[in-house]
Steps between C-alpha positions, in 0.01 A plus 500: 500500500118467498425453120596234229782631262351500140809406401579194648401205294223242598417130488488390190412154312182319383129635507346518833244216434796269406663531888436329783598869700399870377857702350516810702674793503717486763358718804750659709193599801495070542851343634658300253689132610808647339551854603387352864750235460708796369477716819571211741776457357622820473459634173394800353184387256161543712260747602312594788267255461760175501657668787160547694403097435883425541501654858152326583561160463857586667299615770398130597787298298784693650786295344325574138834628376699209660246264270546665161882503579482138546292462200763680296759308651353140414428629129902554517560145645270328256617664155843429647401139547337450176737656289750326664422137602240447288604607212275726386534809280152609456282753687144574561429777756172594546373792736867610451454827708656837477870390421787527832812320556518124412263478222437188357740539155761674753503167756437286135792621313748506789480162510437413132542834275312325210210482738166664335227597681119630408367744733154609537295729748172718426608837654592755270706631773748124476462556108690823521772412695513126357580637145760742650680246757373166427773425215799310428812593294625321176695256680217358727164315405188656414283695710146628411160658615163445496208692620226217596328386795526185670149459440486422188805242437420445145618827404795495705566137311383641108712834584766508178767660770474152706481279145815743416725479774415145651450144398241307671610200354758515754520542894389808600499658891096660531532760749209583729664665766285723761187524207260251521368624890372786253302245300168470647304163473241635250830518251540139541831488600591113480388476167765841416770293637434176314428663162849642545705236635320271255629720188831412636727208401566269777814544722396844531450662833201687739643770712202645779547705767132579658358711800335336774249563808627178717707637676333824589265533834108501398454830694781679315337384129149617625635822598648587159270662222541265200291722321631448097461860420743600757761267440419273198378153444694282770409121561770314750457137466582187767839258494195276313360732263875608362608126487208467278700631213763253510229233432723258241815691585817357655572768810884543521616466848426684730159469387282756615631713753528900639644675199797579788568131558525371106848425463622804644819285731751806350255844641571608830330373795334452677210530241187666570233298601192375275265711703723789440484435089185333447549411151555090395750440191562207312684369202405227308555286193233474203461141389 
């Protein structure tokens, strides 16, 4: 499938000149984070071009798919944790993805069914099948969509769908799980994360999971073409650069650790090594 479908629906929001990024319509010739994600982990939503830069950068991160299985699995451990031990019923998933097994609400609501949670991705693609799966019957709390970028937090913050279905004057879980490594520096991405955790009432919670490069040989990074046309904006940060963005945060223990190792006692084991998952997760509290 070489050509855009007219039908499918674009980006929308403010002007151009009022965004920090361009709205595009989404190109299906350029791999997409979420139909990538998408085909390593199985599902049916990509096209040849996710699966081309999807099978590239498994060429010289073999365990890829062991890493975004991981990541899914400590989104599952943290919702349960939150919704659970600490108490809190709100939700805030941004860069939600194209929806699978364990979604957010579905982890949420098992634990607490009056549990609401505020999705939002930019993909068309995760629009479509949010508004179709992404819901909660009568008898559970509120779930609800919007199409916004992480770029421009305000929006995501002055949204009516967020103002409708949570209160910021209480906790709230912000969930930035496997997005911001897709947040180049030019977008300023310290100052996203404090304009949003900073619109949020304290006792509420930062949930990151975030792709890194230490633990991956020099040789096999200089042999892979990180060429954004091919496979996206992509910026892996250090242990240091992600802990910047718990800077005035309480870190729940573990701290900061291999999304395989935090709190993850009840999965099998013996659990794949941080080399193997290259991705750092952390959970912390928002004074």
């Amino acid at each position: 499938m070489a050509d855009q479908d007219p039908d499918r629906p674009s980006i929308s929001g403010p002007a151009d000149g009022d965004l920090p990024w361009k709205p595009r319509e989404i190109d299906i010739t350029v791999a997409h984070p979420a139909r990538r994600y998408d085909y390593w982990l199985g599902g049916k939503d990509h096209y040849p071009a996710d699966r081309a830069s999807g099978d590239a950068v498994a060429a010289v991160f073999p365990t890829v798919r062991t890493a975004v299985r991981e990541n899914r699995r400590f989104l599952g451990r943290a919702v349960r944790f939150l919704a659970g031990p600490a108490g809190v019923d709100q939700f805030l998933d941004i860069g939600t993805g194209i929806p699978t097994a364990d979604n957010t609400h579905e982890v949420a609501q098992q634990v607490n069914p009056a549990a609401s949670v505020v999705y939002v991705d930019n993909d068309p693609t995760v629009l479509a099948h949010a508004r179709a799966l992404l819901t909660s019957d009568g008898s559970q709390g509120t779930t609800a969509y919007i199409d916004a970028d992480l770029r421009d937090p305000e929006r995501i913050l002055g949204d009516p769908a967020l103002k409708g279905t949570l209160d910021l004057s209480r906790p709230v879980a912000l969930m930035l799980v496997a997005v911001l490594h897709f947040v180049t520096d030019e977008y300023s991405p310290y100052d996203i994360v404090r304009t949003l955790t900073k619109a949020l009432a304290p006792g509420s919670y930062l949930v990151m999971s975030h792709g890194t490069n230490d633990f991956i040989p020099k040789e096999t990074l200089e042999s892979f073409d990180m060429d954004p046309r091919k496979h996206g904006d992509l910026r892996p940060r250090t242990r240091e650069e992600f802990t910047r963005f718990f800077t005035g945060h309480d870190l729940v223990l573990p701290g900061i650790v291999s999304v395989a190792e935090w709190r993850s006692d009840e999965e099998s084991f013996p659990r794949p090594t941080a080399e193997a998952v290259s991705t750092y997760g952390a959970v912390a509290r928002i004074r």
